[in-house]
C-alpha positions in Angstrom: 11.8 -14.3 9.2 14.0 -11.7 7.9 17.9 -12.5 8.3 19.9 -9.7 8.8 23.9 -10.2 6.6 25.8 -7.4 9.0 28.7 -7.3 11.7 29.1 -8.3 15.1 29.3 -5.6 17.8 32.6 -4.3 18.0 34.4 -1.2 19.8 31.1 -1.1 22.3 29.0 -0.5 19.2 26.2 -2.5 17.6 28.3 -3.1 14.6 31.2 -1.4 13.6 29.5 -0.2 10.3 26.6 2.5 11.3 24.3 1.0 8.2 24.1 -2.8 9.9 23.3 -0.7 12.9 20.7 1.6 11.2 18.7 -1.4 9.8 19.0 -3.1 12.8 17.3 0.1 14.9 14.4 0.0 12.1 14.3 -3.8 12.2 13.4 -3.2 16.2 11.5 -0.1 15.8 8.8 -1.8 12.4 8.4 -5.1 15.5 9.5 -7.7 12.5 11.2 -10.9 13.7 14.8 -11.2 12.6 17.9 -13.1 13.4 21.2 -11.1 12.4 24.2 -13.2 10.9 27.9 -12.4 10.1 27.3 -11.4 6.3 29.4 -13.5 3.8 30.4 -10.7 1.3 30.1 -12.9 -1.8 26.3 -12.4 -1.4 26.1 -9.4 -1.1 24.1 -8.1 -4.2 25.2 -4.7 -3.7 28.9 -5.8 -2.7 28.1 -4.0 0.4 26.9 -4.4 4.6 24.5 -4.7 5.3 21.7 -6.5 3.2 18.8 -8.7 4.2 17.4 -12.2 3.3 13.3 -12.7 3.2 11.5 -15.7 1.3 14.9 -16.2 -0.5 15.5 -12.9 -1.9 18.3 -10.6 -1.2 18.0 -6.9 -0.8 20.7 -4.1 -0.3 21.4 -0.6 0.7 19.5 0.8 4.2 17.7 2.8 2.1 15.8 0.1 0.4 15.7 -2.0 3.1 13.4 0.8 5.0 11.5 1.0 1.8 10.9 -2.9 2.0 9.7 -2.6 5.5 7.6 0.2 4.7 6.1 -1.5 2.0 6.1 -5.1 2.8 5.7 -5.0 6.2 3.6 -1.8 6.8 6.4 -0.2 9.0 5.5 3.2 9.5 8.5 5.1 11.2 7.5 9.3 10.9 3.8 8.5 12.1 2.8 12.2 13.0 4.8 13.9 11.4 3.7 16.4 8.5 5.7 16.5 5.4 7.9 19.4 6.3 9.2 17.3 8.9 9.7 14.4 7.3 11.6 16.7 5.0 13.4 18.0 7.6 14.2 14.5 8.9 15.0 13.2 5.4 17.6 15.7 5.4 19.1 15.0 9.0 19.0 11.0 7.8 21.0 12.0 4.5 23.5 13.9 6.4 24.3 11.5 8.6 24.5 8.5 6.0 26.3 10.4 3.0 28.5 12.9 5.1 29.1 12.2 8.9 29.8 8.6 7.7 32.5 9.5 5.4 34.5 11.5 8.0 34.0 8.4 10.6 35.7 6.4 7.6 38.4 8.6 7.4 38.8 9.1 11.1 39.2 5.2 11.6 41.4 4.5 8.4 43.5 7.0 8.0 44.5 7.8 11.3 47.5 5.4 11.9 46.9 4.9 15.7 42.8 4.3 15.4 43.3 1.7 12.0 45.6 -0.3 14.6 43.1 -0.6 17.0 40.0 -0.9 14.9 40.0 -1.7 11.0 43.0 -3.9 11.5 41.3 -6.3 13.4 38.9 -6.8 11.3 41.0 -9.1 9.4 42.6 -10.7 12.5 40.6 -14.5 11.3 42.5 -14.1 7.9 46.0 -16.3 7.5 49.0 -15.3 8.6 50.6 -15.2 5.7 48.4 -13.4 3.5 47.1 -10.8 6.3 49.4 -8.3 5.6 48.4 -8.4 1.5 44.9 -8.3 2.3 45.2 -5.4 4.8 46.8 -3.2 2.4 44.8 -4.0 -0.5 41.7 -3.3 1.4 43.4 -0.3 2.6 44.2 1.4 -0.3 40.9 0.2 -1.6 39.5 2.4 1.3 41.6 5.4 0.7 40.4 5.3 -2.9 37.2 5.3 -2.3 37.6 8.4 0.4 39.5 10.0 -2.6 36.4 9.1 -4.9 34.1 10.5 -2.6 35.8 13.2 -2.1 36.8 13.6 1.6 40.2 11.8 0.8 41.4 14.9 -1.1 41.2 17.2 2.0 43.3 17.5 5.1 42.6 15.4 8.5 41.9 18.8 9.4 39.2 19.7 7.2 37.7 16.4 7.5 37.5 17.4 11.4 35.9 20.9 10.2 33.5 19.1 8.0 32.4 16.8 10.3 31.9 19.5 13.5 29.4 21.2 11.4 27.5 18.4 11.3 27.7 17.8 14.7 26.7 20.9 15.6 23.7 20.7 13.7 22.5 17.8 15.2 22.9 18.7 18.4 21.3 22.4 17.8 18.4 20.6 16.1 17.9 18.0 18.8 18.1 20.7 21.4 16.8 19.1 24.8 14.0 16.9 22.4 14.7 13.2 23.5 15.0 12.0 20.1 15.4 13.9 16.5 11.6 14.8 16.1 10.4 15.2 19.4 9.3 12.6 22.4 9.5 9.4 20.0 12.2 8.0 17.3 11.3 8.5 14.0 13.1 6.6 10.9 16.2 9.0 10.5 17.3 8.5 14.0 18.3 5.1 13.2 20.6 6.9 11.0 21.4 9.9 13.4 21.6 8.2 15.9 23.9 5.6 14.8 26.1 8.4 13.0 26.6 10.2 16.5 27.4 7.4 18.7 29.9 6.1 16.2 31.7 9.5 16.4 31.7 9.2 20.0 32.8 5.7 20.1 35.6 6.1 22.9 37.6 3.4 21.2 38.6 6.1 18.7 40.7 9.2 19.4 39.5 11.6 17.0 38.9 15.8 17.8 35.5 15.2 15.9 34.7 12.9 19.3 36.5 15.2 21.5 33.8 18.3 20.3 30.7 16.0 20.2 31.6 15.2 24.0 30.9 18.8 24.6 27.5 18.1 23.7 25.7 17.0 27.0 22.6 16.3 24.7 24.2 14.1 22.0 25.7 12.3 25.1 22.2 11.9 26.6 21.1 11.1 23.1 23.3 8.3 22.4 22.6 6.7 25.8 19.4 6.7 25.3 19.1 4.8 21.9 21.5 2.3 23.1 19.1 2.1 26.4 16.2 1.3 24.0 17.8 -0.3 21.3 20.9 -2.6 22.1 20.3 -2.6 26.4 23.0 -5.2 26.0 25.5 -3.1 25.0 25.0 -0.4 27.4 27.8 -2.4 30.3 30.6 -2.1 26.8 29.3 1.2 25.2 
């Protein structure tokens, strides 16, 4: 059986982290048996969330980890779909992952009033003493990697305008389809999906949630992965 090393739900979501809750959505959708685990970060071979245990080996990155079911485990998430689909999908997944992400980041850290009521807690088990160190040396470790990235050298407000665009892509592409592709999930909407429903998280106050609320069909969208995907959730989402 494959252990999943992510996150707890938090905020109504899966995980907090939209990765843990990407390899958790292709986890359900390849049908392989896992149990998923708080991850201990010292193992993590990529110093990262999530990663996944099998036979004793370690694997990170969500990227590889689809790879790995693909390969290992036959998983076969674009079934009927020709290549310039999966193309088009590819490009939805990486948009998602490697820009959407990154204002969600700064949205939640940066943001005085949502890093009280989210990323702060995550170090609410930590002592007393020391909490305050470690949450502003993980902080600026945050920022710095925002800066690296990139979106740390713009504005709140052009984070905002970065991120609409890509929410308004989605939702134009998705159009009144039920999931990315067409009737059925394919492998980027474990991505998409998680992407958008972390935006519209309603623990967070952010205008980047305000505009996807605007969207009826990324609404519908999100509701309906978490109805298929984490029905447990659906009472907190």
């Amino acid at each position: 059986m494959i252990t999943l090393h992510g996150s707890t739900p938090r905020f109504g979501l899966p995980s907090a982290s939209s990765f843990v809750s990407k390899v958790e959505i292709l986890l359900k959708m390849a049908g392989v048996p896992y149990r998923h685990v708080d991850a201990n970060f010292s193992r993590a071979p990529k110093g990262k969330i999530p990663f996944i245990e099998e036979d004793g080996e370690l694997l990170g990155d969500s990227t590889f980890i689809r790879l790995h079911l693909e390969d290992r485990h036959g998983a076969n998430f674009d079934g009927g779909l020709d290549a310039s689909e999966k193309a088009t999908a590819q490009a939805f997944e990486v948009m998602c992952d490697e820009h959407l992400y990154w204002a969600t980041v700064h949205a939640r850290w940066t943001v005085a009033e949502n890093f009280e009521r989210g990323p702060r807690h995550f170090f609410d088990s930590a002592p007393a003493l020391l909490r305050p160190v470690i949450v502003a040396m993980v902080g600026r470790s945050v920022v710095r990697t925002l800066k690296g990235q990139g979106f740390g050298r713009h504005t709140k407000q052009e984070v905002e305008q970065l991120a609409i665009r890509d929410i308004d892509a989605v939702a134009a592409f998705i159009g009144d389809k039920p999931f990315l592709m067409g009737n059925e999930p394919c492998g980027a909407d474990a991505s998409v999906w998680s992407g958008v429903t972390g935006v519209l998280c309603k623990h967070f106050t952010t205008p980047i949630r305000d505009h996807a609320e605007k969207h009826a069909n990324l609404v519908a969208y999100s509701a309906r992965g978490m109805a298929r995907w984490f029905p447990e959730l659906v009472e907190t989402s």
